[in-house]
C-alpha positions in Angstrom: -115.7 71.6 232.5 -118.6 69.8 233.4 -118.6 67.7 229.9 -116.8 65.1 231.6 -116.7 62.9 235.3 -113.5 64.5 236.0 -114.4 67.9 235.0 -117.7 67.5 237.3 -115.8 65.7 240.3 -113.4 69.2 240.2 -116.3 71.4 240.6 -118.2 69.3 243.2 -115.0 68.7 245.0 -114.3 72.6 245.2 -117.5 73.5 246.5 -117.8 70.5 249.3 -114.5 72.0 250.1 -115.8 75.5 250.2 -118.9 74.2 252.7 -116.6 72.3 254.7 -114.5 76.1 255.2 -117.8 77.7 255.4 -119.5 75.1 258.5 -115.8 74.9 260.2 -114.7 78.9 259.8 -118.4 80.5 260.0 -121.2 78.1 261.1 -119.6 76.7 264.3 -118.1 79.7 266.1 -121.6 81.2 265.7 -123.1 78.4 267.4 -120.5 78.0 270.3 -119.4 81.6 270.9 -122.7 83.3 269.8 -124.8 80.7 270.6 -127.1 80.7 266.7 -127.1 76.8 265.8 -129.3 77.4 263.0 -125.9 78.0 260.9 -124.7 74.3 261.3 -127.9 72.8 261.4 -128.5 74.3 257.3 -125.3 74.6 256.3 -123.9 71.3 258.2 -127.1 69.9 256.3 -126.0 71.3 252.6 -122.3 70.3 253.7 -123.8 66.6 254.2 -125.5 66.3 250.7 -122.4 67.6 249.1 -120.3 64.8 250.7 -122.4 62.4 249.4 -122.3 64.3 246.0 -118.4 63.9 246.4 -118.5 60.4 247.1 -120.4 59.6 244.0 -118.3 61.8 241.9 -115.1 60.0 242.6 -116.7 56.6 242.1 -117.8 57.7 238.8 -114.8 59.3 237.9 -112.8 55.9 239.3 -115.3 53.7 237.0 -114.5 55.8 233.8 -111.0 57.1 234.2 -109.9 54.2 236.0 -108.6 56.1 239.1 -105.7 54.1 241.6 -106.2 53.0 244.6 -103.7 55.3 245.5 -105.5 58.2 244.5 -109.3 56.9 245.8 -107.5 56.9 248.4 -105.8 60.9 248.4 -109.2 61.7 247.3 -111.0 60.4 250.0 -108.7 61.5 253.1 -108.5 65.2 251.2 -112.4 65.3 251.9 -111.9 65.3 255.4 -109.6 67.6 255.8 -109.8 71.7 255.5 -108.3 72.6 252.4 -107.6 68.7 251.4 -110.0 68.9 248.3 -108.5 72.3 247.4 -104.7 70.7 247.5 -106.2 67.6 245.8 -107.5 69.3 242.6 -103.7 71.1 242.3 -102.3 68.1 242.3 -104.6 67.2 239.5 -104.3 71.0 237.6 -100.5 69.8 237.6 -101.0 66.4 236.4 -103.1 67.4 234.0 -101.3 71.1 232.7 -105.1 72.5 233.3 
């Protein structure tokens, strides 16, 4: 899976998604209902490289498997919503028959 850009944007995408989950679902209740910031500020931290990771992956994968607009596009909006990079690579699984 990781052999190829698209194989690696899948598996970057699925854990960005998972820290996005993990900082929305875990990290901030703690801080506003139990009052422990340290939970967002590391994993709001490892979230933040892991957009940036995300980022790069679908410009690389646009570059060599000349992604759409269209689909920078879907890409893009599904990493900022919960769940979006999860529906995302579906849609791929199913374009693909992975």
């Amino acid at each position: 899976m990781l052999n190829t850009p698209l194989g690696r944007f899948r598996v970057v995408s699925l854990i960005e998604g998972l820290s996005f989950l993990v900082l929305l679902g875990i990290a901030m209740p703690l801080k506003y209902f139990a009052d422990i910031p340290t939970g967002v500020t590391l994993v709001g931290w490892i979230h933040g490289v892991l957009f940036v990771l995300y980022i790069a992956a679908v410009v690389h994968v646009t570059l060599t498997d000349g992604w759409s607009l269209k689909r920078v596009t879907g890409a893009l909006i599904a990493s900022l919503l919960p769940f979006g990079p999860f529906v995302f690579d579906a849609r791929l699984r199913r374009e693909r028959k992975w």
